[in-house]
C-alpha distance (Angstrom), angle and dihedral (degrees) to the residues before:
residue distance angle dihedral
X1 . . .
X2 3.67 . .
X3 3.69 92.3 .
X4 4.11 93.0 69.2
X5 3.25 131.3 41.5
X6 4.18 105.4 -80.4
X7 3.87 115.9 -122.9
X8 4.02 86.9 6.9
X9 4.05 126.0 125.0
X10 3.51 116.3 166.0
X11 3.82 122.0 -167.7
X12 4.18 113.3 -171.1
X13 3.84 109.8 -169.7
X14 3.81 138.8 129.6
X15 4.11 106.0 -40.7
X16 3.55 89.9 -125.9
X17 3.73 101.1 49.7
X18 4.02 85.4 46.3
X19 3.91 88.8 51.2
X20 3.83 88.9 63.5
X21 3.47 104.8 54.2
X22 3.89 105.1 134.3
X23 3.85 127.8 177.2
X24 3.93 147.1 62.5
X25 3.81 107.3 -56.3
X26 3.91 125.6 172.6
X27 3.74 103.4 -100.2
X28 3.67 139.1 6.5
X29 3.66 117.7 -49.7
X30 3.94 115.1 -141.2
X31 3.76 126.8 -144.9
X32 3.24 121.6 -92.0
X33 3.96 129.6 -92.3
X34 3.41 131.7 -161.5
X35 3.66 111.6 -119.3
X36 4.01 96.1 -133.0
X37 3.55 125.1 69.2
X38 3.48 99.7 -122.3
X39 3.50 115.3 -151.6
X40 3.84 127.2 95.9
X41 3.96 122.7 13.1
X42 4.04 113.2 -9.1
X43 3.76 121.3 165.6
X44 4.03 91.8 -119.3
X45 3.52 90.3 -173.6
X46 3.95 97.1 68.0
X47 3.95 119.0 92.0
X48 4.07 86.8 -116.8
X49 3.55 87.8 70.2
X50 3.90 91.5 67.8
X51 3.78 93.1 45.2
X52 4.47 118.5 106.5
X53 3.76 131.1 163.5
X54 3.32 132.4 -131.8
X55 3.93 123.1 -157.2
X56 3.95 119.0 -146.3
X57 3.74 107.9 -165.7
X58 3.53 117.9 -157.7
X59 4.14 147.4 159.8
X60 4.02 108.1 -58.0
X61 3.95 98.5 -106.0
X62 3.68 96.0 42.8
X63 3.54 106.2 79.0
X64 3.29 92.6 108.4
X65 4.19 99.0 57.0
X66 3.55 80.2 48.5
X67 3.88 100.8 54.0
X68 3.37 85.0 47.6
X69 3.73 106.2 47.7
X70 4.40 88.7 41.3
X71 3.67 90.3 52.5
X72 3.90 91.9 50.8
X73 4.18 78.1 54.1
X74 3.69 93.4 59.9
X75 4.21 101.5 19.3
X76 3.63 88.0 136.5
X77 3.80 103.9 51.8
X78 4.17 81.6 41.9
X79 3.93 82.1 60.6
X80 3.31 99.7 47.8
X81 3.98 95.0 48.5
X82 3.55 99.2 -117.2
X83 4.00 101.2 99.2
X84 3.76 130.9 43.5
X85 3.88 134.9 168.6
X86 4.11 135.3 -163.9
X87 3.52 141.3 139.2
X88 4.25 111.7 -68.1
X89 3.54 94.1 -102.3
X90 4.64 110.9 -148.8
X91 3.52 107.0 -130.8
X92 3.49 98.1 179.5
X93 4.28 115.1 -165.5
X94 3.45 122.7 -118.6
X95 4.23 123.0 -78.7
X96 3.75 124.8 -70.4
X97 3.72 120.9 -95.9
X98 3.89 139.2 162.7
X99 3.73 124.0 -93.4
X100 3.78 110.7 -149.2
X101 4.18 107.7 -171.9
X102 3.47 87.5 -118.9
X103 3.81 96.9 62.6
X104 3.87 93.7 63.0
X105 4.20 89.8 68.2
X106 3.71 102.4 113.6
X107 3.44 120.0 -113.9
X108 4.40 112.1 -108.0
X109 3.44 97.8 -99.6
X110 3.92 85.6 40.8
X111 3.68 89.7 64.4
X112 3.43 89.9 48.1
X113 4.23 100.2 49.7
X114 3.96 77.0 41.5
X115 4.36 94.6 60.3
X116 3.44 90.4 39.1
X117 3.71 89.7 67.4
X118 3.17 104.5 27.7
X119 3.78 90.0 54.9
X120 3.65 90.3 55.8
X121 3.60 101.3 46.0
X122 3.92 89.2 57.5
X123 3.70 87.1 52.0
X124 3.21 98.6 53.5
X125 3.84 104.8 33.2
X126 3.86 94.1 49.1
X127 3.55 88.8 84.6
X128 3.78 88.1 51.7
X129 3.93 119.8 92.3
X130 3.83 93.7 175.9
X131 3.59 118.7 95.4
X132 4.20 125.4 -114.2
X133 3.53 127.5 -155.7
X134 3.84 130.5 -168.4
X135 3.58 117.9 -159.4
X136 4.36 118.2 -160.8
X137 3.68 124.5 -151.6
X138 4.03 112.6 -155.4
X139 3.53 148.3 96.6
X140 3.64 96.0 -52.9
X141 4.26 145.6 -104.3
X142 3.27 131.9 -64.0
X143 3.68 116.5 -110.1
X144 4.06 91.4 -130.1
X145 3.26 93.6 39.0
X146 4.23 111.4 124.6
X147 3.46 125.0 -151.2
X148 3.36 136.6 -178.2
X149 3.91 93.4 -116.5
X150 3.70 142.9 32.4
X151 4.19 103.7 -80.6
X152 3.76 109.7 -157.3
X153 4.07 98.0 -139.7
X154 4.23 121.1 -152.1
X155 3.23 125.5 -177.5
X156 3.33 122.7 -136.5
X157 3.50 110.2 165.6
X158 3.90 108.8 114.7
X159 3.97 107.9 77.1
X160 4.20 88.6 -39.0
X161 4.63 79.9 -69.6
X162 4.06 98.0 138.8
X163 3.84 108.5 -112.1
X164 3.95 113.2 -144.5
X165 4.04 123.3 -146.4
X166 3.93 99.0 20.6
X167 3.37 130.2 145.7
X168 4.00 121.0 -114.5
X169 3.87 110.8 -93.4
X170 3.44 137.7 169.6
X171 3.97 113.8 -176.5
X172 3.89 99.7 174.1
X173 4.10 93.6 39.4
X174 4.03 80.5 -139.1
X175 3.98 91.9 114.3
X176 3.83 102.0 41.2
X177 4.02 86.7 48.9
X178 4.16 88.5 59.3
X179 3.77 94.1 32.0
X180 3.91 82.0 59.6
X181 3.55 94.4 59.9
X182 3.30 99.8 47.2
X183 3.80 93.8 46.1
X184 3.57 84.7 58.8
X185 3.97 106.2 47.7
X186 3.89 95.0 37.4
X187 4.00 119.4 92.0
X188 3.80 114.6 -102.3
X189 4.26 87.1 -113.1
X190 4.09 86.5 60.1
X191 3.46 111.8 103.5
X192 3.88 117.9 -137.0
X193 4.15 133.4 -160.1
X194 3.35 133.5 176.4
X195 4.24 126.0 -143.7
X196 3.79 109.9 -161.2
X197 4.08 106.9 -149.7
X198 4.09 121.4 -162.7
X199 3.06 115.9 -72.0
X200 3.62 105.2 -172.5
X201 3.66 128.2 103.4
X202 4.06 112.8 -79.6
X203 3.98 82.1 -1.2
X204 4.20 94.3 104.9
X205 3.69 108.0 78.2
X206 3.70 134.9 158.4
X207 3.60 89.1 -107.7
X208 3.76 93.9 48.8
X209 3.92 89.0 57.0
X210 3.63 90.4 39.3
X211 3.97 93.7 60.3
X212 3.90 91.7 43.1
X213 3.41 97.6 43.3
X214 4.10 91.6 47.0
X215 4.30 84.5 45.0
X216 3.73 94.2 51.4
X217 3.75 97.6 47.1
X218 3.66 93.3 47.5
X219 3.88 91.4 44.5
X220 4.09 101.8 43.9
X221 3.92 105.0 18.7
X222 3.41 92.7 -143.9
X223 3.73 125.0 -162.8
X224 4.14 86.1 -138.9
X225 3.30 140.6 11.9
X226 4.14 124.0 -153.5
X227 3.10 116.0 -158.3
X228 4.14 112.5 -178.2
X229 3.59 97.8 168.4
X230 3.52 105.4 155.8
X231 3.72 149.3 158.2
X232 4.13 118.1 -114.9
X233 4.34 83.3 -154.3
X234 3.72 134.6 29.8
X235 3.62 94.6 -115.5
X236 3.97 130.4 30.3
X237 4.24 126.6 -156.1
X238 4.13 115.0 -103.6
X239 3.19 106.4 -127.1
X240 3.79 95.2 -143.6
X241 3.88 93.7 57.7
X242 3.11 102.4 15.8
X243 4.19 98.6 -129.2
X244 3.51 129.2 144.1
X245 3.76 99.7 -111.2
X246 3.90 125.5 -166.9
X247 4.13 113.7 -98.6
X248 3.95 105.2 -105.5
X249 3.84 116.1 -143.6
X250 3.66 115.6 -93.1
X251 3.54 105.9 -121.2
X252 3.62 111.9 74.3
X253 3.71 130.1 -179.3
X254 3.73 89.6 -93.6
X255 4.21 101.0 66.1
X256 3.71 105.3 38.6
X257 4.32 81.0 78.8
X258 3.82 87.9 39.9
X259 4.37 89.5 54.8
X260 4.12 92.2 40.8
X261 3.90 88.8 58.7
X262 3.63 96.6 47.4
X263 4.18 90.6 55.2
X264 3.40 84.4 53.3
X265 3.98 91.4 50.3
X266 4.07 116.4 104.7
X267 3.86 93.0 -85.5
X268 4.53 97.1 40.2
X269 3.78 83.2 -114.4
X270 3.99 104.0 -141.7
X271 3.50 114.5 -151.8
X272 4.17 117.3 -149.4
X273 3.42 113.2 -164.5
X274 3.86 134.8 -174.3
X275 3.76 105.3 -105.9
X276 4.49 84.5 -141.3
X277 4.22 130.8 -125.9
X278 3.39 140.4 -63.2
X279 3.66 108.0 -84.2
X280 3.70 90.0 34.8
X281 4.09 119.9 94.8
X282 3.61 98.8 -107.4
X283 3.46 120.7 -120.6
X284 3.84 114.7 -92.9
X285 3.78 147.3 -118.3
X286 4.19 91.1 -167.6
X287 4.04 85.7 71.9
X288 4.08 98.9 42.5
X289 3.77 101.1 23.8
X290 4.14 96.5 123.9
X291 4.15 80.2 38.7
X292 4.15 94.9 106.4
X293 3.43 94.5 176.7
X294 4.18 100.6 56.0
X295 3.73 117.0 99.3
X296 4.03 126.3 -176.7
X297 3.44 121.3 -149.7
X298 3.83 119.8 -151.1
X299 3.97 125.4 -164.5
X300 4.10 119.8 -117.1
X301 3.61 126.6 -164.4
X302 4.25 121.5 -129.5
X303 3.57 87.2 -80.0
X304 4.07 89.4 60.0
X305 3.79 86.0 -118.6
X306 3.68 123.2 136.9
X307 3.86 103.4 -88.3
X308 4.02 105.5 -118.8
X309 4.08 84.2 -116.8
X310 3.69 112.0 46.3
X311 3.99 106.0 84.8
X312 3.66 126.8 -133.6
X313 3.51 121.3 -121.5
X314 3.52 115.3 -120.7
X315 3.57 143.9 -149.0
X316 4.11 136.9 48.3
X317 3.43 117.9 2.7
X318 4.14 87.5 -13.9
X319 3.73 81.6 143.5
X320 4.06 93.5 54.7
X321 3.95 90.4 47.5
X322 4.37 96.8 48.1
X323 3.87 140.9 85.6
X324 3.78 127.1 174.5
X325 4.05 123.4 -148.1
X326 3.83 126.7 163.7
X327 3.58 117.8 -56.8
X328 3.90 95.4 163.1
X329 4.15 132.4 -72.7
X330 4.07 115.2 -78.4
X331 3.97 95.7 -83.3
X332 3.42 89.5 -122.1
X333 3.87 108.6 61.9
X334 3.47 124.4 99.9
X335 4.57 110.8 -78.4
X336 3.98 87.2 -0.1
X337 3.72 119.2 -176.3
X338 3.71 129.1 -156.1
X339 4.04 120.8 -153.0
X340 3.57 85.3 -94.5
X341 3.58 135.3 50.5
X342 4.14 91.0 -118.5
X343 4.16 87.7 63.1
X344 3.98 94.3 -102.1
X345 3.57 106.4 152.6
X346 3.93 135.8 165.2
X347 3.76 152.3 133.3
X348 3.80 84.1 -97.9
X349 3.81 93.6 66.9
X350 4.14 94.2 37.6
X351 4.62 75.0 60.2
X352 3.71 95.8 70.4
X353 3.58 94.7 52.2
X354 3.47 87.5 50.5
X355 3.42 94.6 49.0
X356 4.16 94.5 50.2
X357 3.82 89.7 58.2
X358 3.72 96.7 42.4
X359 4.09 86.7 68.6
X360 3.64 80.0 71.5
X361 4.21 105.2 40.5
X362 4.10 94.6 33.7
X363 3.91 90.1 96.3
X364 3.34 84.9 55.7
X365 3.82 115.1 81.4
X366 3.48 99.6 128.2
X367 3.84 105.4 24.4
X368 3.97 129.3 166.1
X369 3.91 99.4 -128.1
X370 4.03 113.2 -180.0
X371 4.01 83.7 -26.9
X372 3.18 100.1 -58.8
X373 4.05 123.1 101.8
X374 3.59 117.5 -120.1
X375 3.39 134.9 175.5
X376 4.69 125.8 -124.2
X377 3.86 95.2 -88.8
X378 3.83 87.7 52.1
X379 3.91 96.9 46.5
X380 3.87 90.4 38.2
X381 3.79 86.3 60.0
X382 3.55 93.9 50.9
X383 3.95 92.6 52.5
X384 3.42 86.5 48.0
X385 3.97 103.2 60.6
X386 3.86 81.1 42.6
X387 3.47 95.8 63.0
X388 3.71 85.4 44.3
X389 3.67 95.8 53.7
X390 4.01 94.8 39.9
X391 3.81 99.2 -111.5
X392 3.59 93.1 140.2
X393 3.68 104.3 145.1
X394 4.14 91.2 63.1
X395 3.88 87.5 64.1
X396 3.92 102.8 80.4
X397 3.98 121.9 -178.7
X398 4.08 87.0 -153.6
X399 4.10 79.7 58.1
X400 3.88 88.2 55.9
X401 4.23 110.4 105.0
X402 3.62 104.3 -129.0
């Protein structure tokens, strides 16, 4: 129990299918929110826009009468794909720790995973007069941190609800450490912003990254979004009982709906998303496998083997929908080297790498490669070891699917 919100169902669905729920359910139903913050500049035209919640509280224990009895309520819109409901799963990010300038060098072979790239995006973009955007989900940005663009900065960190007039922060240092990578491998001509999640303990829920992931999207229109929220250990403490509790997988029930909409927002947003650790349950391919525009990212070592503790995803097609890049060396083998130059290493940070390429390979979900179809984790992969191997040229932007 401790590992979702106790006495909470949350069902996120059209607002005015959620308006007509009718009927005895077990608990007390709660009106219905709109899922955007909505305030300033929203794409209005994008399906997110139309999306609430609704909260049904009920007796700790019950949750799963009332997941039942609320998804009888809205059966049809659950058909259709445009409703879901489940418990509002904590996913609480990783433990605080300092961020000294000098721990965001990158690590030597880094630097070199980080060229690569970066070298093949300006290849291939050069050709490109339309503008990208990448869009990160995490625990924030340092206030002194300097990049070598403008970052756009929202924060996110009440309940996922957009906060207006706030200083940059970053409590955990987790978000300006993959914000730094990507502010080095992207073009100058990408644009970059920055979502700060809660950070506070039991204040990360599916809902929470629901709302700011449905409020970036319909704010930025980004071409991808990372999203390297991740856990440092395999379990975290509840703060009501105070227990170690075992990690839960990221995606819940709730987002898969959430990530479909934004691919169908003006710009296909593609979400990459860190697959998680060894110890955690790895994020899954059962729960998003009709979700076409959902893409894992899965940490190698210098060897471009699987490091021994980035998970896999698993389930259908998991392979199809999956690209590894660099996410540091096992710590213990022999000269090991983190991402950075302090030892950090992670799935998170093999995400943003991910993430740069896929503004190449997200036109492709159904490309003809050598023949033979493949699907955007496949092709990613292959522009990956490209970049690694220098074959820039044979990555075109006029090739790209748009």
């Amino acid at each position: 129990m401790c590992s979702f919100v106790p006495g909470q169902v949350v069902a996120i669905g059209p607002m005015s299918v959620l308006s007509e729920i009718r009927g005895e359910l077990p608990g007390r139903l709660e009106s219905v929110t709109p899922l955007l913050t909505e305030q300033g500049d929203l794409d209005f035209s994008s399906e997110l826009s139309r999306l609430g919640s609704v909260v049904l509280k009920t007796d700790p224990g019950l949750e799963p009468f009332a997941i039942s009895r609320l998804s009888a309520r809205l059966a049809a819109a659950i058909e259709q794909k445009v409703a879901v409901v489940d418990v509002n799963q904590v996913l609480p990010l990783s433990a605080s720790e300092s961020l000294p300038s000098p721990s965001l060098r990158l690590s030597p072979h880094a630097e070199r995973e980080a060229a690569a790239v970066r070298q093949l995006l300006r290849s291939a973009l050069s050709a490109q007069p339309t503008p990208r955007k990448v869009a990160i989900l995490d625990s924030g940005l340092c206030a002194d941190y300097s990049a070598h663009r403008e970052l756009r900065y929202y924060d996110y960190s009440t309940g996922g609800r957009l906060r207006r007039d706030v200083e940059a922060a970053d409590p955990l240092g987790h978000g300006t450490r993959v914000a730094s990578i990507l502010d080095r491998i992207l073009p100058s001509d990408v644009e970059l912003c920055v979502g700060r999640l809660p950070s506070d303990p039991g204040g990360l829920t599916a809902l929470a990254i629901a709302q700011a992931m449905g409020d970036i999207v319909s704010r930025e229109v980004p071409d991808v979004l990372n999203l390297s929220v991740a856990l440092r250990n395999d379990w975290f403490l509840c703060p009501q009982c105070r227990q170690r509790i075992p990690a839960p997988t990221l995606i819940s029930s709730l987002l898969p709906l959430v990530i479909r909409l934004a691919g169908k927002s003006t710009a296909s947003t593609l979400t990459v998303m860190a697959a998680g650790n060894t110890g955690q349950a790895p994020n899954s391919r059962w729960l998003t496998e009709d979700v076409e525009t959902l893409m894992f990212a899965t940490a190698e070592n210098r060897s471009r083997d699987r490091a021994r503790y980035s998970s896999a995803p698993e389930g259908p097609r998991s392979d199809l929908f999956s690209a590894g890049a660099f996410g540091g060396d096992d710590p213990d083998e022999p000269g090991a080297q983190g991402v950075f130059s302090d030892g950090t290493y992670g799935t998170s940070f093999a995400a943003p790498f991910v993430s740069a390429v896929a503004l190449l390979t997200k036109g492709f979900i159904a490309p003809i490669t050598h023949g033979v179809p493949t699907r955007i984790g496949t092709f990613t992969r292959e522009i990956i070891e490209a970049a690694r191997d220098g074959r820039y040229p044979r990555i075109r932007a006029q090739d790209v699917v748009r």
